[in-house]
C-alpha positions in Angstrom: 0.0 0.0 0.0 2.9 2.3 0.2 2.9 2.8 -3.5 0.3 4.6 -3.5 -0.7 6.4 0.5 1.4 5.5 3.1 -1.2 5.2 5.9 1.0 4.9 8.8 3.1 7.9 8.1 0.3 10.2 6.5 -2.7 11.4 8.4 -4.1 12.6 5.4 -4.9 11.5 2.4 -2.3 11.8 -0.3 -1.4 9.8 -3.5 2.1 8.9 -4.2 1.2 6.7 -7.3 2.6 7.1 -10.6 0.4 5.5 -12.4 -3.9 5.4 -12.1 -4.7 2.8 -10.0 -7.9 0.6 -8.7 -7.9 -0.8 -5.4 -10.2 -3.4 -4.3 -10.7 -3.9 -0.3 -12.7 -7.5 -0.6 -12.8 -10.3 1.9 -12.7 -14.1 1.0 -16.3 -14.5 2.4 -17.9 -11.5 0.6 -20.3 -12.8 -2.3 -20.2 -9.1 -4.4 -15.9 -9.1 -3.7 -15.7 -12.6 -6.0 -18.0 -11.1 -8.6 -16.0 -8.2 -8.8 -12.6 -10.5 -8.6 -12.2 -11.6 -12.5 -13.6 -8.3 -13.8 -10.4 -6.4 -12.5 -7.9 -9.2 -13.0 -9.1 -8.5 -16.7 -8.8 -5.1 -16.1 -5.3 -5.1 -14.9 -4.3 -7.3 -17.9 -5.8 -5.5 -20.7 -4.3 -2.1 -19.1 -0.6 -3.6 -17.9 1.6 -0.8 -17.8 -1.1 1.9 -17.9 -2.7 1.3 -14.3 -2.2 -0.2 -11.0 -4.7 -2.9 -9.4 -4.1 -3.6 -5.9 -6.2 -6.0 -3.3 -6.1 -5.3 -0.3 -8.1 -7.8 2.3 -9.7 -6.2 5.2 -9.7 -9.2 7.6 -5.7 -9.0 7.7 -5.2 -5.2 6.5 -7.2 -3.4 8.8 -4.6 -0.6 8.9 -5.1 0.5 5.3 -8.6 -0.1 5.3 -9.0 2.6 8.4 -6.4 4.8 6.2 -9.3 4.6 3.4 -12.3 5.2 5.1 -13.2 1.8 4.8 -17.0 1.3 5.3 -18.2 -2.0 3.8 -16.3 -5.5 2.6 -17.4 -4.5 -1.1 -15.3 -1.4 -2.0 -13.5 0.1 -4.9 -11.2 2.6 -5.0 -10.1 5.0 -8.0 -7.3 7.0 -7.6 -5.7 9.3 -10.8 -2.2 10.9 -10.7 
Protein backbone atom coordinates (compact mmCIF):
# COMPACT_ATOMS: atom_id res chain seq x y z
CA UNK A 1 0.00 0.00 0.00
CA UNK A 2 2.94 2.34 0.23
CA UNK A 3 2.89 2.83 -3.54
CA UNK A 4 0.31 4.64 -3.46
CA UNK A 5 -0.68 6.39 0.45
CA UNK A 6 1.44 5.49 3.11
CA UNK A 7 -1.18 5.15 5.92
CA UNK A 8 1.04 4.94 8.84
CA UNK A 9 3.05 7.94 8.14
CA UNK A 10 0.31 10.17 6.55
CA UNK A 11 -2.72 11.35 8.41
CA UNK A 12 -4.11 12.64 5.43
CA UNK A 13 -4.93 11.51 2.42
CA UNK A 14 -2.33 11.77 -0.30
CA UNK A 15 -1.44 9.83 -3.49
CA UNK A 16 2.05 8.87 -4.20
CA UNK A 17 1.23 6.73 -7.32
CA UNK A 18 2.63 7.10 -10.62
CA UNK A 19 0.42 5.50 -12.35
CA UNK A 20 -3.88 5.36 -12.05
CA UNK A 21 -4.70 2.83 -10.05
CA UNK A 22 -7.88 0.57 -8.72
CA UNK A 23 -7.90 -0.81 -5.39
CA UNK A 24 -10.24 -3.39 -4.33
CA UNK A 25 -10.71 -3.87 -0.28
CA UNK A 26 -12.74 -7.48 -0.57
CA UNK A 27 -12.81 -10.27 1.87
CA UNK A 28 -12.74 -14.06 1.04
CA UNK A 29 -16.34 -14.47 2.38
CA UNK A 30 -17.91 -11.52 0.63
CA UNK A 31 -20.30 -12.77 -2.31
CA UNK A 32 -20.21 -9.09 -4.39
CA UNK A 33 -15.93 -9.06 -3.75
CA UNK A 34 -15.66 -12.64 -5.99
CA UNK A 35 -17.98 -11.08 -8.57
CA UNK A 36 -15.97 -8.18 -8.80
CA UNK A 37 -12.61 -10.46 -8.62
CA UNK A 38 -12.20 -11.58 -12.49
CA UNK A 39 -13.58 -8.27 -13.84
CA UNK A 40 -10.43 -6.44 -12.45
CA UNK A 41 -7.91 -9.25 -12.95
CA UNK A 42 -9.10 -8.48 -16.70
CA UNK A 43 -8.77 -5.05 -16.08
CA UNK A 44 -5.28 -5.14 -14.87
CA UNK A 45 -4.33 -7.28 -17.85
CA UNK A 46 -5.76 -5.46 -20.67
CA UNK A 47 -4.26 -2.09 -19.14
CA UNK A 48 -0.55 -3.64 -17.90
CA UNK A 49 1.57 -0.79 -17.79
CA UNK A 50 -1.08 1.91 -17.85
CA UNK A 51 -2.72 1.35 -14.27
CA UNK A 52 -2.24 -0.21 -11.04
CA UNK A 53 -4.68 -2.89 -9.42
CA UNK A 54 -4.06 -3.62 -5.89
CA UNK A 55 -6.19 -5.97 -3.31
CA UNK A 56 -6.10 -5.26 -0.31
CA UNK A 57 -8.05 -7.84 2.29
CA UNK A 58 -9.66 -6.17 5.21
CA UNK A 59 -9.65 -9.20 7.63
CA UNK A 60 -5.67 -8.95 7.73
CA UNK A 61 -5.21 -5.18 6.53
CA UNK A 62 -7.18 -3.38 8.84
CA UNK A 63 -4.60 -0.59 8.92
CA UNK A 64 -5.11 0.54 5.32
CA UNK A 65 -8.56 -0.11 5.35
CA UNK A 66 -9.04 2.59 8.40
CA UNK A 67 -6.37 4.80 6.19
CA UNK A 68 -9.28 4.64 3.41
CA UNK A 69 -12.26 5.20 5.06
CA UNK A 70 -13.22 1.81 4.83
CA UNK A 71 -16.98 1.32 5.29
CA UNK A 72 -18.21 -2.03 3.76
CA UNK A 73 -16.34 -5.50 2.59
CA UNK A 74 -17.36 -4.50 -1.15
CA UNK A 75 -15.26 -1.44 -1.96
CA UNK A 76 -13.53 0.11 -4.89
CA UNK A 77 -11.24 2.61 -4.97
CA UNK A 78 -10.11 4.95 -8.02
CA UNK A 79 -7.31 6.96 -7.58
CA UNK A 80 -5.71 9.25 -10.84
CA UNK A 81 -2.20 10.86 -10.69
Amino acid sequence: MNKIFNYEKNKEWKFEGEKPCIIDFYADWCGPCKVVAPVLEELSKDYDGKINVFKVDTESRTGACIGFWYKKHSFIFICSC
